[in-house]
N, C-alpha and C positions, 0 to 999 in steps of 0.2 A: 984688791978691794977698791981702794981709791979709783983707779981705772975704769970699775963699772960703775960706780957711784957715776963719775965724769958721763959715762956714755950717758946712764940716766938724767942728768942733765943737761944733756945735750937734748935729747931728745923732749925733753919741758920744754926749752926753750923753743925748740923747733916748731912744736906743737903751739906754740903761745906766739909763736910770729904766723904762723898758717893760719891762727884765727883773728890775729889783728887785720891779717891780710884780708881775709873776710870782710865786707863790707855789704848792708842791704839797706834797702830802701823801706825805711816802719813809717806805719801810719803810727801817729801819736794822739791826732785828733781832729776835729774835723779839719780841712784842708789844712794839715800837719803833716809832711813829709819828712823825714829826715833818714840823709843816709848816716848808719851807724855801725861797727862792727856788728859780727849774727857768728854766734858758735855754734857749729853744728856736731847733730849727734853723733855718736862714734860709726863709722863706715860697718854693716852686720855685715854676713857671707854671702847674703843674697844681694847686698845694695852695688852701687855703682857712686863716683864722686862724679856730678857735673862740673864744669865751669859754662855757665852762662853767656850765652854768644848772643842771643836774638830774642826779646819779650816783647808780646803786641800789649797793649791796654785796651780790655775790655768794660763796656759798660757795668758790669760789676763792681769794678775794680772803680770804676767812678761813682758808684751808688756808697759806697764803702769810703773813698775818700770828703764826698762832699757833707755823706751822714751818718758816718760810720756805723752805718746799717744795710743791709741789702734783705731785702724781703723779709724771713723773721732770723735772723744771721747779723746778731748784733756783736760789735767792735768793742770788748767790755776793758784788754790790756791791748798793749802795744803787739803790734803784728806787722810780719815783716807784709807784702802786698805783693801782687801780679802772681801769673798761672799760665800765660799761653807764652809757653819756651819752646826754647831748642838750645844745645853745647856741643861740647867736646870731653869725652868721660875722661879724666884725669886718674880715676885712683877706682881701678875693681872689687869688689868681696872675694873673699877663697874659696866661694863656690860658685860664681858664675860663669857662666861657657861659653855664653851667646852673645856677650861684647868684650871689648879691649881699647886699653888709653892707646886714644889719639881718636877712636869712633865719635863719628858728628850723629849726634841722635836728639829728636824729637820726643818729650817727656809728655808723658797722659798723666793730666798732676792729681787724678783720685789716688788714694788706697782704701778699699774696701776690705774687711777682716777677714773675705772667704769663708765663712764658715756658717751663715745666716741663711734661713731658708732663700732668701732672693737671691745673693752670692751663689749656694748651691745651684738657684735653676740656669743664670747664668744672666740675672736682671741686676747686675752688681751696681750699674748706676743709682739704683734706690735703695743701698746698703745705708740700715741706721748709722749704722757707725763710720761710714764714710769720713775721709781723713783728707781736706782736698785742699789744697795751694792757696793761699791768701783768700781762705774762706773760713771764716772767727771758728774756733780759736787758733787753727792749724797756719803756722807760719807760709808764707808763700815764698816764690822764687825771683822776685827783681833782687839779686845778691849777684856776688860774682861768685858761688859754687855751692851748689846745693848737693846734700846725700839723698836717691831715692831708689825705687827698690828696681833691680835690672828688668823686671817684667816689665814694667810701665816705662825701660827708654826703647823707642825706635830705632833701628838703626836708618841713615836718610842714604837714597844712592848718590854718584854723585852729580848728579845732574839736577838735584835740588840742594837749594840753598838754606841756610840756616834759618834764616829768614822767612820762606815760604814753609821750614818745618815748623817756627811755632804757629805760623799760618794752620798748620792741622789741628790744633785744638777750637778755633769758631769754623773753622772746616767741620768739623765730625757735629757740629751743633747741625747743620745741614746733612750732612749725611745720614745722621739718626732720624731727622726727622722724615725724609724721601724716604728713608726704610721703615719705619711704622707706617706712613702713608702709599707703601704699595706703591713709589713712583716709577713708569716704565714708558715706554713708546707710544701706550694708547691713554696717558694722563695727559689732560689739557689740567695748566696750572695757575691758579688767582693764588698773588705772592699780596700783602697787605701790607703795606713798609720797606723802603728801599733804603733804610738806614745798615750797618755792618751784619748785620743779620739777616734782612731781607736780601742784601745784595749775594751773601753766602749762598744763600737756599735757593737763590737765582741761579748760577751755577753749578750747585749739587742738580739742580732737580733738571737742568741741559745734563748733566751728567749720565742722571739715572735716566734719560731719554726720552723726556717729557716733550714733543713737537713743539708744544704752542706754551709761552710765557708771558701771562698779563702782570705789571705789575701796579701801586698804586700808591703814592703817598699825598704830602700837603706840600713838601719842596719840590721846587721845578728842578736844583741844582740834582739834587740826590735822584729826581726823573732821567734828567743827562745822562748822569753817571749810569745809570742803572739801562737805558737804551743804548750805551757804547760796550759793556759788559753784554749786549746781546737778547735782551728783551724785546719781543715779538711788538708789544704793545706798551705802553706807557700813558699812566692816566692820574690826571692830576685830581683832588679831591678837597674837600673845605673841613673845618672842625667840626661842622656844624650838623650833629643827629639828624637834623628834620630834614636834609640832601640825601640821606638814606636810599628813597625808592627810585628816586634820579639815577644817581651814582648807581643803582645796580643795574640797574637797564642800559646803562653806559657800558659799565663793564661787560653784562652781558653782550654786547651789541660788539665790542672790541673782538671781544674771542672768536669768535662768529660761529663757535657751535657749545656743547656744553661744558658749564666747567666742573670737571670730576675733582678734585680734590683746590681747598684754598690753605694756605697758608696765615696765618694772624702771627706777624712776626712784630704784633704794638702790643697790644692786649687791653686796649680799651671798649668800653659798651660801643661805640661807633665804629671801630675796625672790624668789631668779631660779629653785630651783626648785620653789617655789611655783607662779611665772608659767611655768615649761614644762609643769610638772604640769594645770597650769587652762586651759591653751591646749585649745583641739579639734584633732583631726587635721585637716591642712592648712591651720593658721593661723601665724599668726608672733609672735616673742617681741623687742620691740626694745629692746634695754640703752642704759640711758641714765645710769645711775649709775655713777659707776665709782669704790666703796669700797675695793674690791679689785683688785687686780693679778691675783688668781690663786682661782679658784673651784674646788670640791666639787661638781659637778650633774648630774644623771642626763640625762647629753647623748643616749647611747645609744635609751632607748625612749622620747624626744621626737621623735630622726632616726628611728625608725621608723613614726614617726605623721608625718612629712614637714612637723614642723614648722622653719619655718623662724627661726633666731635672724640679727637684724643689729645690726649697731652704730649711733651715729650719733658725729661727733664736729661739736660748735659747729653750724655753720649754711652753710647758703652763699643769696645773693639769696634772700632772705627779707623786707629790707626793707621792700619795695614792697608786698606782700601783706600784713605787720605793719601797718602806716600803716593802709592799706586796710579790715584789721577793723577798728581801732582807729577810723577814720572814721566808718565805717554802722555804729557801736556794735554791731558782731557778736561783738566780744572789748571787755569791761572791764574793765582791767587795776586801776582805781584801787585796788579791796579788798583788794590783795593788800599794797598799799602801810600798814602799820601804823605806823614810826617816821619821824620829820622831827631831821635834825640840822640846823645852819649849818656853814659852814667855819671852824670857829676851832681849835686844839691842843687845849683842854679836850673841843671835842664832839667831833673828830673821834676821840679815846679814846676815848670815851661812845660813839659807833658803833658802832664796831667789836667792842668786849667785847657791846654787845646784839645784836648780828648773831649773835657767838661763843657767845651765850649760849643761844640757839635760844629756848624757852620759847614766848613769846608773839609773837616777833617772827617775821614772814614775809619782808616785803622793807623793811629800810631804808635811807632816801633821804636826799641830802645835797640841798639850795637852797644855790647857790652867789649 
């Protein structure tokens, strides 16, 4: 008896140091970082145990730190923060087949409940009940190990890095959108923002085989960047509405024949109707930023020229095809990668204020 009593204590303890050992990064409150233990929940038969190797910082994740709000996704308790990973699974369920400790895998940090008429058609990106990474209330993954369910980790070959696998989650933001927008060999493409998301979908849409790429911000830096990444054209532009009919003639004039689908990867009255203004009749306009909750735009004589505006929101199986370019170097993501943090309190500050800071920084990454 004593014997097993011992083992069961061994085993407390065991279990109470693997969660000391646990460590993640909670928003506490507005620009309140603090790394703190994070217990996670018990490993089910379908999950997998990450350990955390690679997280970029997305602009969410700074809408969230600077206002602990993003869009109507308010920060009510402490929450662990970050969503674009990649690991090394550590610890299986006893019923999964399709990975094994020591696989480096790429995590899709939704869960959706499967069972909701969108789930069932296979539109699981707009599952109410959606359960998604350091998006309120559901904890996220800047920790060193996270439990999530085996469907949702990747496995990455080896010829992609950790690094470029959490690259596949603002990857798939691009990919999704080039696949709602129909992008192929015969899309000429107006991108509206060459900030980490315009630069993505710059990419994706060379990807999905788009000949000609305009792009167009108010930074010259982020124009650079954005013309060494392989932009056909690059066109600088003002804050300013009433440059509207200029700037589309410009644009227009850049591409030098029509342009079938634009991108709005800001989402302000001035980007979006820019991009319905520069659209041709019978092309599409896909909003991808979402600055605003409520637009100004001359929706009217774009539906008369039948063009068609959609949304996108995150991604849905994307994964496979991300990996996929990333593989046959048909997307490389590395460049876009500018800052390297570690996980420690000091840098994880230091992050997140240069993420906030925009300037020079595109996508920065944590090495966990």
């Amino acid at each position: 008896m004593a014997h097993g009593g011992g083992g069961g204590a061994d085993l407390m303890a065991c279990k109470q140091e693997e969660d000391v050992e646990n460590k993640a990064a909670w928003l506490l409150g507005i620009k309140t970082l603090k790394i703190q233990p994070y217990h996670l929940p018990p490993l089910g038969p379908l999950d997998v145990k990450v350990r955390i190797k690679a997280l970029g910082i997305c602009g969410s994740d700074v809408h969230h730190f600077k206002t602990m709000r993003c869009a109507s996704f308010v920060v009510k308790k402490p929450m662990v923060i970050g969503h674009e990973c990649a690991g090394i699974i550590e610890e299986v369920g006893s019923e999964v087949k399709s990975l094994a400790v020591g696989d480096r895998v790429a995590l899709e940090p939704g869960i959706s409940c499967r069972r909701c008429n969108l789930c069932k058609q296979g539109r699981y990106n707009l599952c109410p009940e959606m359960k998604f990474f350091g998006s309120p209330p559901t904890n996220g993954s800047l920790a060193n190990k996270v439990v999530h369910p085996a469907n949702l980790c990747f496995k990455l070959p080896d010829n992609v890095s950790l690094e470029e696998g959490a690259m596949c989650e603002p990857l798939s933001v691009g990919v999704h959108a080039c696949r709602r927008a129909q992008i192929g060999p015969e899309t000429n493409v107006l991108i509206m923002g060459a900030g980490p998301i315009g630069l993505i979908t710059l990419l994706a849409s060379r990807a999905f085989g788009a000949p000609r790429v305009v792009i167009v911000d108010v930074d010259d830096r982020r124009l650079s960047i954005a013309k060494n990444l392989g932009a056909d054209e690059i066109i600088h532009v003002s804050t300013n509405i009433q440059d509207v009919d200029e700037e589309v003639i410009k644009i227009q004039n850049a591409m030098g024949s029509g342009i079938d689908v634009s991108f709005d990867c800001v989402g302000y009255n001035k980007t979006m109707t820019t991009a319905l203004n520069a659209t041709q009749s019978g092309g599409k306009v896909c909003l991808i930023g979402l600055a605003l909750t409520e637009m100004t735009v001359p929706l009217t004589p774009s539906a008369a020229r039948e063009v068609d505006v959609i949304g996108i929101f995150r991604y849905r199986n994307t994964w496979p095809l991300c990996i996929e370019f990333l593989k046959t170097g048909k997307i490389d993501v590395k460049p876009l990668i500018t800052h390297r943090f570690r996980f420690s309190q000091e840098e994880v500050e230091q992050a997140f204020e240069t993420s906030a800071g925009g300037g020079s920084a595109i996508k920065v990454m944590f090495s966990l």
